[in-house]
N, C-alpha and C positions, 0 to 999 in steps of 0.2 A: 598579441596573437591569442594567445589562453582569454584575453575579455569576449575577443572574436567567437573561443569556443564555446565560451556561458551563455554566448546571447544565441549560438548554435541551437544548444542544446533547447534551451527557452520555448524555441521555436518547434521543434521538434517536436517538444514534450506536447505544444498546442496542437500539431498536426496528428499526433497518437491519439489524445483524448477524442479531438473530433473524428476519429476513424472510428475508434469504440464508441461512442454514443450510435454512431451512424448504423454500426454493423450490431448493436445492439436492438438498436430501432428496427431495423432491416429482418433477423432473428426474430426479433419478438410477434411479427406479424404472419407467422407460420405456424400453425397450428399441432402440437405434440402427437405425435403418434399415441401416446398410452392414454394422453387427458390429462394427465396428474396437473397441480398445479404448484407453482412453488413450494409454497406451503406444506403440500401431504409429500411432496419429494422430502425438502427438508425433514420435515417428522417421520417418514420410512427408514432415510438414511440414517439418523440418530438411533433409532431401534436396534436398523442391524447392526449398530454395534456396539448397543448395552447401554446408549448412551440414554438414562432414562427422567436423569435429574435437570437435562439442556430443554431452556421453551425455546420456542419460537415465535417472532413474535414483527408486527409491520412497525415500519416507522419514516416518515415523511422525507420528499425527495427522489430524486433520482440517483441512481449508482451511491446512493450511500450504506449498500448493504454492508454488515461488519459481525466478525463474531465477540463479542464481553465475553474474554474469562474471568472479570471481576465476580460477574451475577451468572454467569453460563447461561446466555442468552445469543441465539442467533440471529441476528435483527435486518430483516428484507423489507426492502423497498417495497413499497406498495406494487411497484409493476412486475416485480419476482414475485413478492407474497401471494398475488392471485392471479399470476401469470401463467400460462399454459404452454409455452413454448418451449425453443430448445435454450434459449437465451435463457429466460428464467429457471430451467433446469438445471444449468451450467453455474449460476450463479449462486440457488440455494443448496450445488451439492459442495459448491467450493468453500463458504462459510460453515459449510456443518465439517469440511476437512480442517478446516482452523480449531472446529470442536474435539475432534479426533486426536488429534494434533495433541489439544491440550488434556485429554484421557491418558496418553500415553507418554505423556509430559515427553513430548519431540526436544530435543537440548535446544537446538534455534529457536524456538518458539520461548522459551523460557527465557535463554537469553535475552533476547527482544523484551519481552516483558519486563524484565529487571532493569532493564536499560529505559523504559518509559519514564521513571521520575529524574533521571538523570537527566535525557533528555528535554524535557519540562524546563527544569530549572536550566538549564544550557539556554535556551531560549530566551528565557527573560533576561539572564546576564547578560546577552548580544543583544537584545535588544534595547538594553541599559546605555550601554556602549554605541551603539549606535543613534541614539538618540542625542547622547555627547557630541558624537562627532557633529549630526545634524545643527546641532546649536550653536555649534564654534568652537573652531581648535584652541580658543582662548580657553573655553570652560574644561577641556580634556584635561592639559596637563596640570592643571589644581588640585585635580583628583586623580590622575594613576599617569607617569608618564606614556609616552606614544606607542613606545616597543612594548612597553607590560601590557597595550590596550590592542595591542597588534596580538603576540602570544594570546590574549584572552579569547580573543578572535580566533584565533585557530585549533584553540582547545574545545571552542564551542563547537566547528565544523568539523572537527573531528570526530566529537559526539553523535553528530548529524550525519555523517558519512559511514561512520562505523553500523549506525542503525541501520542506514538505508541499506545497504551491502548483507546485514541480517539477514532484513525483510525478505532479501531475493529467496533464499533456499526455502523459508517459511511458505510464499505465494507459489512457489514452482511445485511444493510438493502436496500442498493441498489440492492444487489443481491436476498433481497427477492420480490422487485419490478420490478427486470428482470424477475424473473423467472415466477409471477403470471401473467405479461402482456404478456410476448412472449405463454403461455399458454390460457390465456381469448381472445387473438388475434389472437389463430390458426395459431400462426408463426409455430411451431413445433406441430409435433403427439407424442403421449406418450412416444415411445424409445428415441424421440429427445431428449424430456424435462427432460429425465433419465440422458442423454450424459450431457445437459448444466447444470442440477444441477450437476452431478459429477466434470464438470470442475470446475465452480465455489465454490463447497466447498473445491478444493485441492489449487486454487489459494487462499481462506480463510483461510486456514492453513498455507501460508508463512506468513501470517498479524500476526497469534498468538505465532507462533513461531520468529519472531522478537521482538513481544512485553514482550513474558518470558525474550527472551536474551537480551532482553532491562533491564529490573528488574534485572535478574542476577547482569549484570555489575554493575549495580547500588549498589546490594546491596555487590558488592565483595568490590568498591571502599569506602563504607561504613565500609566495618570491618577492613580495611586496616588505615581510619582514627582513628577507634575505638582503634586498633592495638598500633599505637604510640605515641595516648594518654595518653593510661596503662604505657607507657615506661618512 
């Protein structure tokens, strides 16, 4: 039943993406009330609030906009960075709220961050592990028995799950400081600010439906331990 619910969510997670691209596309072919375009939004927002050390800056792809608190760099997509819309408005105000965020050193957000090499290295160790299994349960127990390779497993999804569950309160409140600035700042008129919250809650939706199917697996890889303990 729980494999039933991973492959649920799987799906889900595809049918979300394809909504946001869609109502992204949809969005973006509406033209901004003010003009501004990603780019001098992003650069306005940062202004107003001191922030004077954060670039901005394009970078290749679609929806791969991100904010770097490594270099404090707010990095849009070409189709945000010289985009005019409500879409683009939505998205370069929400990366400059990750920039906020990190001005005001937000606890979530730091956490998150502390948690990135953690997670890193979680990663490779499962996928150490799971490359064993892949090759033959002969080569597993040579090198760590089943139940130590099972636990390893759940300590790395746990790492994974604990993230994901972060990220929510991180993407929920930068999005509620895009949406009250590009609103207090007359970036958008009311239908705009309708389009950019919409964008932004369906892109919120790929965050919580990773962080279930984060939990899932977590807890399938859980009863599976629990499974061959009984045995």
């Amino acid at each position: 039943m729980l494999f039933v619910i991973i492959i649920g969510f799987m799906i889900a997670s595809l049918v979300v993406s394809t909504r946001l691209k869609n109502k992204f596309k949809k969005y973006s072919q509406i033209p901004l009330s003010s003009g501004l375009s990603g780019r001098e939004i992003a650069e306005l927002m940062l202004a107003d609030n001191g922030l004077h050390d954060v670039q901005v800056t394009s970078v290749q792809g679609q929806l791969t906009d991100h904010y770097n608190p490594a270099n404090k760099t707010v990095n849009l997509s070409q189709d945000v960075y010289h985009g005019r819309s409500a879409a683009a408005a939505a998205v370069a105000a929400h990366e400059c709220g990750h920039a906020v965020q990190h001005a005001n050193a937000y606890s979530f957000l730091e956490f998150r961050s502390a948690m990135v090499p953690i997670q890193n290295v979680s990663a490779k160790i499962i996928n150490i592990v799971f490359m064993m299994m892949f090759f033959g349960a002969f080569l597993l127990p040579q090198v760590i028995p089943f139940n130590l390779a099972i636990l390893v497993i759940i300590a790395c999804y746990g790492v994974f799950t604990l993230f994901a569950f972060i990220t929510l309160p991180v993407e929920f409140d930068a999005s509620k400081r895009a949406l009250a600035w590009i609103q207090n700042r007359n970036i958008v008129n009311s239908g705009e600010h309708d389009m950019a919250k919409d964008a932004l809650n369906t892109a919120a939706q790929t965050y919580v439906i990773a962080a279930l199917s984060s939990l899932a697996t977590l807890l399938y890889w859980v009863m599976i331990f629990l499974s061959g303990s009984r045995d």
